[in-house]
C-alpha positions in Angstrom: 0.0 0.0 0.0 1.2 3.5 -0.8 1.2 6.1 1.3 -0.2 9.7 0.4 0.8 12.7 1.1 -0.8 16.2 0.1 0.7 19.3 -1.2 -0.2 22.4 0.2 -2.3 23.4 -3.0 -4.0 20.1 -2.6 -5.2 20.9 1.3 -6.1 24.2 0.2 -8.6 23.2 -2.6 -10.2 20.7 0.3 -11.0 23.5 2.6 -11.9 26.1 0.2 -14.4 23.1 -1.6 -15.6 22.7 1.7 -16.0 26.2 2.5 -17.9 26.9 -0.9 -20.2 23.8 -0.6 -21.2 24.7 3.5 -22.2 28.4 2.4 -25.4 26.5 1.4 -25.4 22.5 3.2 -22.5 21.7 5.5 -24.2 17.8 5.4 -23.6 17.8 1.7 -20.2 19.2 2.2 -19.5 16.7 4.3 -20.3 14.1 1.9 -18.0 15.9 -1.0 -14.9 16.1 0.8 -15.9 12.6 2.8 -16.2 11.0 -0.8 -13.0 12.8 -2.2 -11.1 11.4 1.2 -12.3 8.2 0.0 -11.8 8.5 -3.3 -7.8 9.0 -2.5 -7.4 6.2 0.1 -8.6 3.9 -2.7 -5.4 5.2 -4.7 -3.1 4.0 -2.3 -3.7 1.0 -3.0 -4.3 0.6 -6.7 -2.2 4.0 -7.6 -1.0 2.9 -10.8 -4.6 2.1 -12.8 -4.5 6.2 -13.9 -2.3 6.6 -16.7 0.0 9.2 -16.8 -1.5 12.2 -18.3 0.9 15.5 -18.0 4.5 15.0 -18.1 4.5 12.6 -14.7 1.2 13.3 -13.5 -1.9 10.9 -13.4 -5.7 11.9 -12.4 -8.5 10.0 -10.8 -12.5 12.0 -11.0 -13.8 11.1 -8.0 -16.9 9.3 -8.7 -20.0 10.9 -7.5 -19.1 14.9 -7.7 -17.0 14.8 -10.2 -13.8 16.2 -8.7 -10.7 15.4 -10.5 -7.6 14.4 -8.3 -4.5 15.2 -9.9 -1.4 13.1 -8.7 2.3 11.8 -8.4 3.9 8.7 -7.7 6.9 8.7 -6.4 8.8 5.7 -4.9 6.0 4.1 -2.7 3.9 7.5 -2.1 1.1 9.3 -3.7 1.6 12.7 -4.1 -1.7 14.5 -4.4 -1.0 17.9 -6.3 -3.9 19.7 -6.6 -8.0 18.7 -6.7 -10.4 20.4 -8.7 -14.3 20.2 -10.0 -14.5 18.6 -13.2 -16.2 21.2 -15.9 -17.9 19.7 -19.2 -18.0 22.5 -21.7 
């Protein structure tokens, strides 16, 4: 199992997704960053399903909101670099 690590970008996006979302529902906020959380842990064990995308990055979208987790592996640990909502356009 990998272990992760965030960047500080990374922690920032968390609390300022949670801090957007519990302007109007701090349950469903809750739920977002619990199902993001999730959505990570299940990377440290199966890291290397995501190909690489960007130079030596990779990217999960979490599931259910559609927030896209960009990351790094390096040596045994998951780097997560920044997390952002997914936009269709």
């Amino acid at each position: 199992m990998f272990s992760i690590e965030f960047s500080s970008k990374s922690l920032k996006n968390i609390d300022d997704i949670k801090k957007y979302i519990s302007e109007d529902n701090i349950i469903i906020a809750d739920k977002v960053i619990g199902s993001i959380l999730n959505t990570i842990q299940y990377l440290s064990i199966f890291p290397e399903l995501w190909p690489v995308k960007i130079r030596d990055l990779r990217e999960i979208v979490e599931p259910v909101y559609k927030y896209i987790i960009r990351y790094k592996i390096i040596d045994n640990m998951i780097n997560i670099i920044i997390i952002y909502k997914f936009q269709n356009k």
